[in-house]
N, CA, C and O of each residue as an XYZ file, in Angstrom:
336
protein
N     134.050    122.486    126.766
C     133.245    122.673    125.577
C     134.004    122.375    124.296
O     133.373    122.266    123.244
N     135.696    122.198    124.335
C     136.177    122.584    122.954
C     136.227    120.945    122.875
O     136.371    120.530    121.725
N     136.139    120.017    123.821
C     136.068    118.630    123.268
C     134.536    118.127    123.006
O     134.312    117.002    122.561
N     133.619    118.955    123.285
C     132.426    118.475    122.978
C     131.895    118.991    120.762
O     131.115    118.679    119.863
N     133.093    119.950    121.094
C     133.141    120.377    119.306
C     133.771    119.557    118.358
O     133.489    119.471    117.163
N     134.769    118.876    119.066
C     135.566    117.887    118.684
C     135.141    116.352    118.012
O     135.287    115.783    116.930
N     134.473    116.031    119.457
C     133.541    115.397    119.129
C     132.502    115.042    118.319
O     132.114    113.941    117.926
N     131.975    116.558    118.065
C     130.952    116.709    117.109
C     131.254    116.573    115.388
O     130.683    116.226    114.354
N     132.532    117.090    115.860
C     133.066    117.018    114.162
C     133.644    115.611    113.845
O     133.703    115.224    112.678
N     134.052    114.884    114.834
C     134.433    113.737    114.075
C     133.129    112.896    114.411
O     133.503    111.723    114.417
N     131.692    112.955    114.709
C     130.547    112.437    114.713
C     129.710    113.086    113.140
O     128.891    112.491    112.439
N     130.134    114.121    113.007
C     129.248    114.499    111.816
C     128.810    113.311    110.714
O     127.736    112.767    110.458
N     130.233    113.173    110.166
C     130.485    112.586    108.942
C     129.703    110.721    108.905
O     129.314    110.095    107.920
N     129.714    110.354    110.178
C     128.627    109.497    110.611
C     127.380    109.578    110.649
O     126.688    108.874    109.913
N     127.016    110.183    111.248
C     125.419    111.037    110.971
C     124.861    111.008    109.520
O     123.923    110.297    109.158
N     125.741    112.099    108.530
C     125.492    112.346    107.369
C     125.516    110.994    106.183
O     125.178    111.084    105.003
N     126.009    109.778    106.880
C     126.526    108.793    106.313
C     125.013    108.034    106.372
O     124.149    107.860    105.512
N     125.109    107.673    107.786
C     123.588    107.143    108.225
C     122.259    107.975    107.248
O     121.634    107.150    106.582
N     121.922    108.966    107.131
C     121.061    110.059    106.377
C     121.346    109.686    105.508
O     120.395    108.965    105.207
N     122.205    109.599    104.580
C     121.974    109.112    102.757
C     121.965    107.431    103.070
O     121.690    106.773    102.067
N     122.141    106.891    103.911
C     121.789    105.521    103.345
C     120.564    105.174    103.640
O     120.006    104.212    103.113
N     119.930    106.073    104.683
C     117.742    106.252    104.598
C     117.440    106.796    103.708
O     116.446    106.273    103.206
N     117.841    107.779    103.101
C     116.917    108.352    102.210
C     117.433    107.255    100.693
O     116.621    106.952     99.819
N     118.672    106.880    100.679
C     119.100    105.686     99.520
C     117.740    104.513     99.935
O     117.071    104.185     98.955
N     117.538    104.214    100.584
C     116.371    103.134    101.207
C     114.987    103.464    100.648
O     114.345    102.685     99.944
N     114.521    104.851    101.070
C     113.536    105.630    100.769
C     113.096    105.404     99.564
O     112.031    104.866     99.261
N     114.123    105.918     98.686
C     114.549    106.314     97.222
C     113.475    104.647     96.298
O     112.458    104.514     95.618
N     114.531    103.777     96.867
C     114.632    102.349     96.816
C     113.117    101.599     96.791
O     112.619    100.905     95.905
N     112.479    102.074     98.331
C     111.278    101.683     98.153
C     110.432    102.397     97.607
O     109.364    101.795     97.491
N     110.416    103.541     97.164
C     109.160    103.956     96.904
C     109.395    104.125     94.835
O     108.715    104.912     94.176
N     110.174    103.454     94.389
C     110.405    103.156     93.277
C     109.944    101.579     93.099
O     109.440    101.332     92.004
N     110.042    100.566     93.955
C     109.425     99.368     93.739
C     108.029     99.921     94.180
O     107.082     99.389     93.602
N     107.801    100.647     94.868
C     105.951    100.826     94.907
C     105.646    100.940     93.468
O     105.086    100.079     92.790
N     106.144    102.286     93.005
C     105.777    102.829     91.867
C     105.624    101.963     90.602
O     104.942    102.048     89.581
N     106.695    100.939     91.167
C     106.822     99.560     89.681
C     106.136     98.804     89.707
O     106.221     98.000     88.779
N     105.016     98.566     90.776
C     104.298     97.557     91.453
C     103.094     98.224     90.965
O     102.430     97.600     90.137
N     102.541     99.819     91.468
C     101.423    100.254     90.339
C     101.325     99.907     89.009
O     100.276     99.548     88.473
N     102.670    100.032     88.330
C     102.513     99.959     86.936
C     102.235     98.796     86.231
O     101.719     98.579     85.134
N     102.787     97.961     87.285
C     102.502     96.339     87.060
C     101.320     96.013     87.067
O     100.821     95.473     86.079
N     100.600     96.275     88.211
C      99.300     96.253     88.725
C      98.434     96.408     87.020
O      97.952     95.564     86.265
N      98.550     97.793     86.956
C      97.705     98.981     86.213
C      97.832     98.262     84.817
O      96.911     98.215     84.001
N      99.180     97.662     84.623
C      99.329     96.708     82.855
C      98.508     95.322     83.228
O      97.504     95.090     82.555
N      98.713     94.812     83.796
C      97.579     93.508     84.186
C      96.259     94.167     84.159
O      95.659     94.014     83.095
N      95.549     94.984     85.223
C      94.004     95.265     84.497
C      94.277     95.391     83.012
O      94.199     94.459     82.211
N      94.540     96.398     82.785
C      94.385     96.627     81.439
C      94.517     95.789     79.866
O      94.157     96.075     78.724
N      95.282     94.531     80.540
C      95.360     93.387     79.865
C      93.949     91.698     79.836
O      93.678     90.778     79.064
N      93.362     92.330     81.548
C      92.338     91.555     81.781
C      91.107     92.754     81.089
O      90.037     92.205     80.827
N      91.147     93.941     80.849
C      89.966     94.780     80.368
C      89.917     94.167     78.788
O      88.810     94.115     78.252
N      91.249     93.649     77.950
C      91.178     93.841     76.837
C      90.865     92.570     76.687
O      90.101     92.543     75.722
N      91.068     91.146     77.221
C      90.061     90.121     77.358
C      88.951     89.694     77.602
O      88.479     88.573     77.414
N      88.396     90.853     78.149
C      86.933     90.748     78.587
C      86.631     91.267     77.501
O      85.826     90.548     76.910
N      86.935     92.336     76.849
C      85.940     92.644     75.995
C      86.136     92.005     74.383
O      85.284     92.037     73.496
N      87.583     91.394     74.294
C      87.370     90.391     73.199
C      86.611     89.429     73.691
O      85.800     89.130     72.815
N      86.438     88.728     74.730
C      85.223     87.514     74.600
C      83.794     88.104     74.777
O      82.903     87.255     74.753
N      83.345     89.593     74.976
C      82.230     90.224     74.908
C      81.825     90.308     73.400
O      80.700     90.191     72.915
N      83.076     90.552     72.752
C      82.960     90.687     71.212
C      82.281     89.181     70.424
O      81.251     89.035     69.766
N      83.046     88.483     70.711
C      82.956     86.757     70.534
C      81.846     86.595     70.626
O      81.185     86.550     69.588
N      81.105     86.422     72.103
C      80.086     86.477     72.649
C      78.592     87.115     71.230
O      77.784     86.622     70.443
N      79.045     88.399     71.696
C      77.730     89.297     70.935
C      78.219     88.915     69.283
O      77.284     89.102     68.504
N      79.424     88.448     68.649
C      78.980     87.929     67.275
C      78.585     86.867     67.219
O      77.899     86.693     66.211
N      78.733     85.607     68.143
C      78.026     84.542     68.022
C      76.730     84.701     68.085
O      75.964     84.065     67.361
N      76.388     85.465     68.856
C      74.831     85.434     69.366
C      73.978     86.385     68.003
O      72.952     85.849     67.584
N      74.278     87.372     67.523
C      74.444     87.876     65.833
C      73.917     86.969     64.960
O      72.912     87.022     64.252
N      75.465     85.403     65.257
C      74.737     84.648     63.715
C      73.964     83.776     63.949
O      73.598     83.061     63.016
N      73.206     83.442     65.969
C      72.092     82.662     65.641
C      70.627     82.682     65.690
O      70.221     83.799     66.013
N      69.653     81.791     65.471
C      68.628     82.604     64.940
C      67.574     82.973     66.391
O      68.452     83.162     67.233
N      66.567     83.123     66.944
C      66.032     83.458     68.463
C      66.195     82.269     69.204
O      66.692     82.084     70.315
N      65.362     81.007     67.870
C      65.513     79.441     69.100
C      66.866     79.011     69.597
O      67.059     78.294     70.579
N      67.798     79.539     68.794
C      69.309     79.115     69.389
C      69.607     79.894     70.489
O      69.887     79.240     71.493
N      69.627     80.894     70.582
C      69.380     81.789     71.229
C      68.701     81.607     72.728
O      69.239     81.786     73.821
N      67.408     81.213     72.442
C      66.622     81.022     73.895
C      67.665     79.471     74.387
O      68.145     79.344     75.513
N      67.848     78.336     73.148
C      68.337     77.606     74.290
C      69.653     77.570     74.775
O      70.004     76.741     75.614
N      70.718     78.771     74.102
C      71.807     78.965     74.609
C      71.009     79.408     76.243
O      71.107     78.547     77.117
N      70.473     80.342     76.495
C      70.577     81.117     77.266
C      69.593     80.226     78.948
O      69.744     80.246     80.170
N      68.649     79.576     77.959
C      68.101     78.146     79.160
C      69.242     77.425     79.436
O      69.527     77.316     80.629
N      70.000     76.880     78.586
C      71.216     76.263     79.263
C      72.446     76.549     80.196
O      73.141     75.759     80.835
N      72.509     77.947     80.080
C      72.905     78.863     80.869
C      72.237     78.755     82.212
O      72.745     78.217     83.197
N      71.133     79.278     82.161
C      70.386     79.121     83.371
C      70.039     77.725     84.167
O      69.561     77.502     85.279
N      70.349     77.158     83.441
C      70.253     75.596     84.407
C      71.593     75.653     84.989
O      71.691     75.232     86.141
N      72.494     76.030     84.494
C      74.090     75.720     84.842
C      74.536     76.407     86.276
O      74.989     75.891     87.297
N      74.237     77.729     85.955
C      74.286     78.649     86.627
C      73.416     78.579     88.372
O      73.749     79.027     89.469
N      72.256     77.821     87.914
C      71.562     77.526     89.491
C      71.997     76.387     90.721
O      71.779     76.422     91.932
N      72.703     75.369     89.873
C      73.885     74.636     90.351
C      74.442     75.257     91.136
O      74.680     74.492     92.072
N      74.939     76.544     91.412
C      76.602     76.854     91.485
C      76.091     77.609     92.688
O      76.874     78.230     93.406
């Protein structure tokens, strides 16, 4: 038994070695997840703020013209659109 203690003690420091370089791994990936949400989450939020400047665009053009511009923006639209 006293070489199986022996053993154990000069195995520890291996063990414990192996264990911080998984949880160093761990650490590792779940910090590129986290950078990958944020990445994610700044891109929508960069495509939300383009959509609604060309919504803006959109609804002031349509503002300065008068109904007939209007109907044939929106017929021309609809021809385009049945194409597709």
């Amino acid at each position: 038994m006293i070489w199986l203690r022996a053993l154990g003690a000069r195995i520890w420091p291996y063990i414990a070695a192996v264990g911080a370089v998984l949880a160093g791994l761990l650490a590792i990936r779940q910090g590129g997840k986290a950078a990958g949400r944020a990445e994610a989450r700044i891109d929508q939020l960069e495509a939300d703020a383009s959509a609604r400047r060309e919504r803006d665009e959109a609804a002031s053009t349509i503002e300065r013209l008068d109904d007939a511009a209007v109907r044939d923006r929106a017929r021309t639209r609809m021809h385009r659109n049945q194409g597709q």
